[in-house]
C-alpha positions as CSV (number, residue, x, y, z in Angstrom):
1,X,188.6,34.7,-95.3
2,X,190.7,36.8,-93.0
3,X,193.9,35.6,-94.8
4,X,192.5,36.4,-98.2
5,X,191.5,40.6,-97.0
6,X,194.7,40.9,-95.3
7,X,197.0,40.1,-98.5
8,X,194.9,43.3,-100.5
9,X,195.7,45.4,-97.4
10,X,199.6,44.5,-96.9
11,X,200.0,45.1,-100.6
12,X,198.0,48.6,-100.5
13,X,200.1,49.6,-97.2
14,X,203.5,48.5,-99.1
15,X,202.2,50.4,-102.1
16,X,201.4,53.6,-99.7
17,X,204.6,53.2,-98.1
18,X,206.7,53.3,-100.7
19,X,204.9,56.6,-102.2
20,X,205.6,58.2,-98.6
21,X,209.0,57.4,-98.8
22,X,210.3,60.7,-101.4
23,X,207.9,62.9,-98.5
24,X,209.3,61.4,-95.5
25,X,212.7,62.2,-96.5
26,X,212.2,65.4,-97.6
27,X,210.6,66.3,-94.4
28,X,214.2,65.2,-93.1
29,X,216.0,66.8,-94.9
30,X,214.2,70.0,-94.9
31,X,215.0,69.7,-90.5
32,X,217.9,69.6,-90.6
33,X,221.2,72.1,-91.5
34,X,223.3,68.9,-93.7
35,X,222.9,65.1,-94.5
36,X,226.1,64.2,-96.1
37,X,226.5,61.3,-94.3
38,X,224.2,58.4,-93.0
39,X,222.1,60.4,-90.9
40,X,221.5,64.2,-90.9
41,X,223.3,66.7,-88.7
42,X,221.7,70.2,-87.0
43,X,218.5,69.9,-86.0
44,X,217.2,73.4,-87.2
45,X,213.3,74.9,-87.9
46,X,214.9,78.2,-89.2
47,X,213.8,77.1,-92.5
48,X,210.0,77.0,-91.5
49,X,209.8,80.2,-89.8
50,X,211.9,82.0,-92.4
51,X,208.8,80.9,-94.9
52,X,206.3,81.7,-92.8
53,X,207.4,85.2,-91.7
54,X,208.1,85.5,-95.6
55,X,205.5,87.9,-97.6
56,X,206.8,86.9,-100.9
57,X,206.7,82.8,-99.9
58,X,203.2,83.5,-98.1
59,X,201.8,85.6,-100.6
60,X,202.8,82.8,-103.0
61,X,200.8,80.6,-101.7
62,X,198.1,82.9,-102.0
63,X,198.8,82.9,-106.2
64,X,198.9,79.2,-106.2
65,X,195.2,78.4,-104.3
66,X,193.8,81.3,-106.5
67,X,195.4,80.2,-109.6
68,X,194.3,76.7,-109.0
69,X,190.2,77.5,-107.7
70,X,189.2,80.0,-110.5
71,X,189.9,77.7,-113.7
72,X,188.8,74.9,-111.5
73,X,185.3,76.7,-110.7
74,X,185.2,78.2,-114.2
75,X,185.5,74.8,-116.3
76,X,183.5,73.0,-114.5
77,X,180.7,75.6,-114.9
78,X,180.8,75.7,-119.0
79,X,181.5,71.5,-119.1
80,X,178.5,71.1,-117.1
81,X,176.4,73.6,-119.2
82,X,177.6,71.7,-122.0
83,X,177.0,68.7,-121.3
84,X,173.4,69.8,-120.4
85,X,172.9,71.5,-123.6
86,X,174.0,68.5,-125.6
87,X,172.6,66.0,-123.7
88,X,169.1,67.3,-123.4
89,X,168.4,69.4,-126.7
90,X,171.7,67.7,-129.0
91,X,172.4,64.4,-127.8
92,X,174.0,63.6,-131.2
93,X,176.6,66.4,-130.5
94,X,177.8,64.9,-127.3
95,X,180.7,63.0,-129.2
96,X,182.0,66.2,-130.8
97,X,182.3,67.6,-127.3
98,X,183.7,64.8,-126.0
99,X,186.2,64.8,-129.2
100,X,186.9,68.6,-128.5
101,X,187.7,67.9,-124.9
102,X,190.1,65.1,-125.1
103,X,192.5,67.1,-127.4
104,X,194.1,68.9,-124.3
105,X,195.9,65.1,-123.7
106,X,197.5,65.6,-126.6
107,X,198.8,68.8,-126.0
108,X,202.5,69.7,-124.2
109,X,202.7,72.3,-122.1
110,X,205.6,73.6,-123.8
111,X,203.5,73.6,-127.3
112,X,200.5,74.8,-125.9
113,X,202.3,78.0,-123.5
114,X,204.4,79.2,-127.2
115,X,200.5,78.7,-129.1
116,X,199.0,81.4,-126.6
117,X,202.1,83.8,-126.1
118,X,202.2,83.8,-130.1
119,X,198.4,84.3,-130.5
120,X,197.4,87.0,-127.8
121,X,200.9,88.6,-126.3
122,X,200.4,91.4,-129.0
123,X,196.6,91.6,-128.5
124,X,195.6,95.3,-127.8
125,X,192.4,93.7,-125.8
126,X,192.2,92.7,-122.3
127,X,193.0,88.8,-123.8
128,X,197.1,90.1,-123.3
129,X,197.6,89.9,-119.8
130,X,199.2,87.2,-118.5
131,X,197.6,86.1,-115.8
132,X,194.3,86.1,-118.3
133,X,196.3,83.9,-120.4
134,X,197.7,81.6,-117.6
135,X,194.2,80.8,-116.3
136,X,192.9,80.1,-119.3
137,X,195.6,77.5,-120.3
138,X,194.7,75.4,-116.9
139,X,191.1,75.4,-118.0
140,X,192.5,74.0,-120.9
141,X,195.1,71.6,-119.3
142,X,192.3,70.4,-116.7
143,X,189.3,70.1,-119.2
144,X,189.7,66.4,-119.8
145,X,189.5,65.5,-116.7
146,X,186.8,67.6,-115.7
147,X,184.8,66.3,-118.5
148,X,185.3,62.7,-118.1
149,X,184.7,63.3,-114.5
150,X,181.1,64.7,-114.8
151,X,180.2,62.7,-118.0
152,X,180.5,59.6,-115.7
153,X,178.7,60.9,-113.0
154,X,175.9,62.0,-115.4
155,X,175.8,58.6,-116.7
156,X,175.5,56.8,-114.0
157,X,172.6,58.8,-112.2
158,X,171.2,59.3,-115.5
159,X,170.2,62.2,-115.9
160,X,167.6,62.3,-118.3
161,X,165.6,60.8,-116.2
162,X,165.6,63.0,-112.9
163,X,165.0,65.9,-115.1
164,X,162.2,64.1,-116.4
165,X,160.5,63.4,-113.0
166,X,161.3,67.3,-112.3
167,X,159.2,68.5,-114.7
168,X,156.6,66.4,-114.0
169,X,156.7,68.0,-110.5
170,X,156.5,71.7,-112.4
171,X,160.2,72.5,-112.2
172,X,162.0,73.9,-115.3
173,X,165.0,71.6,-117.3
174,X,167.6,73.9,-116.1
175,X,166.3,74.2,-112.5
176,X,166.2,70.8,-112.6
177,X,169.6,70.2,-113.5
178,X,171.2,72.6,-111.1
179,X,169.3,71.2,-108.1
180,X,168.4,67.5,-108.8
181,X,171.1,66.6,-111.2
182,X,174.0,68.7,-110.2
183,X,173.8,67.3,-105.9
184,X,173.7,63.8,-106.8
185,X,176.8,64.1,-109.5
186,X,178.3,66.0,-106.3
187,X,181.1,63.2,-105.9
188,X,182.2,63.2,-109.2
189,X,182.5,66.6,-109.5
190,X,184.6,67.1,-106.6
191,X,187.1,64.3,-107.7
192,X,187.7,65.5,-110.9
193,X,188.1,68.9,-109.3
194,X,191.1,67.2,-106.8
195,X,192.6,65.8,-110.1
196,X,192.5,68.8,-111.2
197,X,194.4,70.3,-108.1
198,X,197.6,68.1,-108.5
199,X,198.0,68.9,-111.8
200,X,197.6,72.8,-111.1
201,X,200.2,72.5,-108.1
202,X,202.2,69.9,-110.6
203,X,202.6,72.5,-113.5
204,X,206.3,74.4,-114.0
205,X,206.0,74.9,-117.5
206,X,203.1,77.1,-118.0
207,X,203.2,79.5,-115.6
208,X,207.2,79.6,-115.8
209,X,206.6,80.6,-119.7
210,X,203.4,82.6,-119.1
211,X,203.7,84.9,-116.3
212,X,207.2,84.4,-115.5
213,X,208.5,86.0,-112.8
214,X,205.4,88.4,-112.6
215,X,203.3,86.4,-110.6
216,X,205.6,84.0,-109.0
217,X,203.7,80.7,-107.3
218,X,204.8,78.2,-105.1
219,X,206.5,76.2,-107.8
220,X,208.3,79.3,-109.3
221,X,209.6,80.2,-105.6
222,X,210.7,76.3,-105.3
223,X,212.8,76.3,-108.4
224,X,214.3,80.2,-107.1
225,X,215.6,79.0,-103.7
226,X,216.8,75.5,-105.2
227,X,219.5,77.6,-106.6
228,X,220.9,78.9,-103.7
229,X,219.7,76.3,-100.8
230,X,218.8,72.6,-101.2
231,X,217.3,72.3,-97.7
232,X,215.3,75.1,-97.6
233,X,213.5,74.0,-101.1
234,X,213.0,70.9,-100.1
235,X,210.8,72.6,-97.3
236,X,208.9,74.7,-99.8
237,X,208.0,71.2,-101.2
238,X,207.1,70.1,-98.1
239,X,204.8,73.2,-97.5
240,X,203.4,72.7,-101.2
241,X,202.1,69.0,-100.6
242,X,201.0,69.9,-97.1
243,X,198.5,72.3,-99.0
244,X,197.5,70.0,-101.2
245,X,196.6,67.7,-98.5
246,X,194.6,70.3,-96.6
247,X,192.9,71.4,-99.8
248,X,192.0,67.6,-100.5
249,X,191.1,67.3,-96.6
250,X,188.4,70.0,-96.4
251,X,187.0,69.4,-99.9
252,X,186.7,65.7,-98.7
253,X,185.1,67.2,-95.1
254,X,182.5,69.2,-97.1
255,X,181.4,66.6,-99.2
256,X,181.2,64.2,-96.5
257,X,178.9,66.9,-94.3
258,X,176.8,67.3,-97.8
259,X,176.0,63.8,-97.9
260,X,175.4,63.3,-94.2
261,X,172.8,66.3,-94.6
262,X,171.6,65.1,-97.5
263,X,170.8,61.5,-96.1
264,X,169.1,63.3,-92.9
265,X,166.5,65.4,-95.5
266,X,165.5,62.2,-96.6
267,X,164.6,59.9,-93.8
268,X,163.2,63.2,-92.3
């Protein structure tokens, strides 16, 4: 029995490994001044505190967490709306949504940047800015995840049900659905939403060809310093991956308090 667990767990740690590996020697190389040879020469942290006592690098960083949260937040907010609208008052809809939301997989980034510059750049409404229009094509890179995410979860607690027993109790179909259906969906939610933050922190292309140099993020300071020093962007990328771990880490810490508090309500 013990032979037959530990081959799945060798495997997965090879498999881990060998994702590490690209990360590992980054971090190298970002420590030290050269590596032309077999190992690196000039142990150095000048690249680290140069970045940190950087306004433009930190205030980067800044961009990229609020350029990621806000379409995150705001398209899970209208899928879950929808999905509550067509799966409690036009459940024969659903698979028009569902059509409508899997188009963004068909969609380049490339394609869809040119679609919005060419439809709203010359806009005299507030629909012109940039950023306006750089937020709005993560919501619509991120929208199949999202949806597939929550449309599982919905599925599987089934929600028709719980609102069901809520109103029995006296409590409306929408209060119902925000405070019933919306906790126990909780875990789905939050991994679409981490899905949706490694694409965010992925993506060159859209913000490269709609805001340019005006609002400049993490990836559009990585590809600036490339240019001029290899070592220091290969600590950028270290420092973008260590904030995708911490955002992933105290997502993963809040949901785990929910639960436990959650599971405490009800054996009290």
């Amino acid at each position: 029995m013990k032979e037959k667990r530990a081959a799945p767990v060798a495997v997965m740690l090879l498999v881990m490994i060998y994702l590490l590996i690209p990360l590992a020697v980054s971090i190298v190389y970002s420590l030290f001044r050269k590596w032309t040879g077999v190992f690196p020469e000039g142990f150095r942290l000048d690249n680290y505190i140069a970045l940190f006592t950087d306004g433009e690098f930190m205030a980067s960083v800044g961009r990229s967490i609020a350029m990621c949260i806000i379409p995150i937040a705001a398209t899970i907010l209208i899928v879950l709306l929808a999905l509550f609208v067509t799966t409690i008052y036009f459940p024969k809809l659903e698979k028009y949504v569902q059509i409508i939301c899997m188009i963004p997989y068909t969609i380049q980034g490339v394609i869809l940047s040119v679609s919005i510059l060419s439809l709203y750049v010359g806009s005299p409404t507030f629909l012109s800015n940039r950023l306006l229009m750089l937020m709005g094509a993560y919501c619509v890179v991120i929208l199949p995840y999202i949806y597939q995410g929550i449309r599982n979860g919905m599925r599987a607690v089934h929600m028709p049900t719980l609102i069901e027993a809520a109103e029995m109790l006296g409590a409306s179909k929408l209060y119902a659905f925000f405070r019933v259906v919306v906790p126990n969906i909780l875990s789905a939610i939050i991994i679409s939403s981490l899905l949706a933050v490694g694409i965010i922190f992925g993506d060159y292309v859209l913000i490269r060809n709609l805001a340019g140099t005006s609002a400049p993020n993490m990836q559009i300071y990585l590809y600036q310093t490339m240019k001029h020093d290899s070592t220091m962007a290969s600590a950028v990328f270290v420092i973008i991956m260590l904030t995708t771990f911490i955002i992933t880490l105290l997502v993963l810490l809040l949901q785990s308090r929910d639960t436990k508090r959650r599971q405490q309500q009800v054996k009290e």
